[in-house]
N, C-alpha and C positions, 0 to 999 in steps of 0.2 A: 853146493851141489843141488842140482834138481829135485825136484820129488820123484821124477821119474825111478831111480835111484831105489827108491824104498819099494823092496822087493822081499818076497817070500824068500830064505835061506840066510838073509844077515845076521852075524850074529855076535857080540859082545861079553867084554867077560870084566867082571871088576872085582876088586878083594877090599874085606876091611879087616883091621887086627881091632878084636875086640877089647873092652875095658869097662872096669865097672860100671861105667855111665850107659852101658848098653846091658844089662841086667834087668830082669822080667820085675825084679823089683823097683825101678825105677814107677810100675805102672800100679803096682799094690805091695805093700812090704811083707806078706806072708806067702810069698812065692819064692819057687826057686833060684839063688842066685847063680842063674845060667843068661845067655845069652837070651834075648827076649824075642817071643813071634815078629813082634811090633816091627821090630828092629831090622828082622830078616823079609816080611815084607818089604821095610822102608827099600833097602838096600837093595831089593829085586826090580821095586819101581824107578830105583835110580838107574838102575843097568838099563830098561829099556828106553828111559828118557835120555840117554845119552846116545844109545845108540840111533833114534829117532831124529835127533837134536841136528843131526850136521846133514841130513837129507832135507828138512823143511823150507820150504820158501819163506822172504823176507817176511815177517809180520805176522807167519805163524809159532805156533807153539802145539804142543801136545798135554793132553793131561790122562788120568787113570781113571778107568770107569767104574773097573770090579775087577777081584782077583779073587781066585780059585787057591788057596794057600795049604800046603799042608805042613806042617813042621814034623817030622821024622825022627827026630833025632835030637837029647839035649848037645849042646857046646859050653865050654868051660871057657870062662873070662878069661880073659888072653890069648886065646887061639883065633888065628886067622881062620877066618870067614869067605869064602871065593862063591862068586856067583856066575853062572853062564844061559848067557840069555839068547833065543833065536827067534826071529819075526816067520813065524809061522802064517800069515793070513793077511793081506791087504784088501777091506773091502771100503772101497770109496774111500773117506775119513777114517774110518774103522782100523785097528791094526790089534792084531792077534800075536800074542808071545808066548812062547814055554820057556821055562824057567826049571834050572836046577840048581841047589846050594849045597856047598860041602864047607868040611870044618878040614882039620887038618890029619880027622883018623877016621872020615866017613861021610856020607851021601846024609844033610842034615835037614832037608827040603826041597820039594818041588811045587811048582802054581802055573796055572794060566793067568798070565793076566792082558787085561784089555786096557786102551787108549784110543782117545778120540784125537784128528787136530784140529786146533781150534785157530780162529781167527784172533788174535791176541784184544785186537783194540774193540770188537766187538765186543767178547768177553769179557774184557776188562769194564768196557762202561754199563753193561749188563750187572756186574757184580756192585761196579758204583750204586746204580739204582737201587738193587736191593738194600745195600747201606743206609740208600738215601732214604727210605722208608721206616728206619726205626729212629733215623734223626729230626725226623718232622716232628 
């Protein structure tokens, strides 16, 4: 599909079933073992990188620039996790999202979050370079 395509009102929805490997203590062990922020951002930026993903022309990519995250609500390991995502904002490369998450007995998160697209193979040897700088 074109870029043309990516337009303000698309919108995306994805679930994960939690498990202890998604636990706040994965990230420090004297937190609660609840579903972790980390976790529910990850999974908010993957919802818009898919939805993102099938509009791009050959050779692009998109990536995350900053999110606005708020966590609302704990979740209980095991319970599915749903995310629903909507591209609110196309400016030029620029793409705007709102994001809502729920668990399976409540509204558990909301964020904006932003993505840029990028030229992959620019990017890519852009990031080479930098590499190549601490290998001198």
């Amino acid at each position: 599909m074109p870029r043309e395509t990516l337009q303000p009102g698309l919108k995306h929805e994805i679930s994960l079933q939690t498990t202890p490997d998604h636990s706040a203590r994965k990230f420090f062990p004297d937190l609660p073992d609840v579903f972790a922020t980390p976790f529910l951002g990850g999974i908010m930026e993957q919802a818009c990188a898919e939805l993102v993903q099938k509009h791009l022309e050959p050779g692009e990519q998109s990536v995350g620039t900053a999110m606005d995250l708020k966590h609302l609500a704990p979740t209980p390991l095991g319970m599915k996790v749903t995310v629903k995502a909507e591209l609110t904002k196309v400016s030029g490369k620029q793409l705007i999202f709102r994001l809502e998450a729920y668990d399976e007995v409540e509204k558990i998160g909301e964020a904006t979050h932003y993505r840029f697209i990028i030229n992959a193979e620019k990017f890519n040897q852009r990031v080479a370079e930098k590499a190549q700088k601490i290998a001198d």
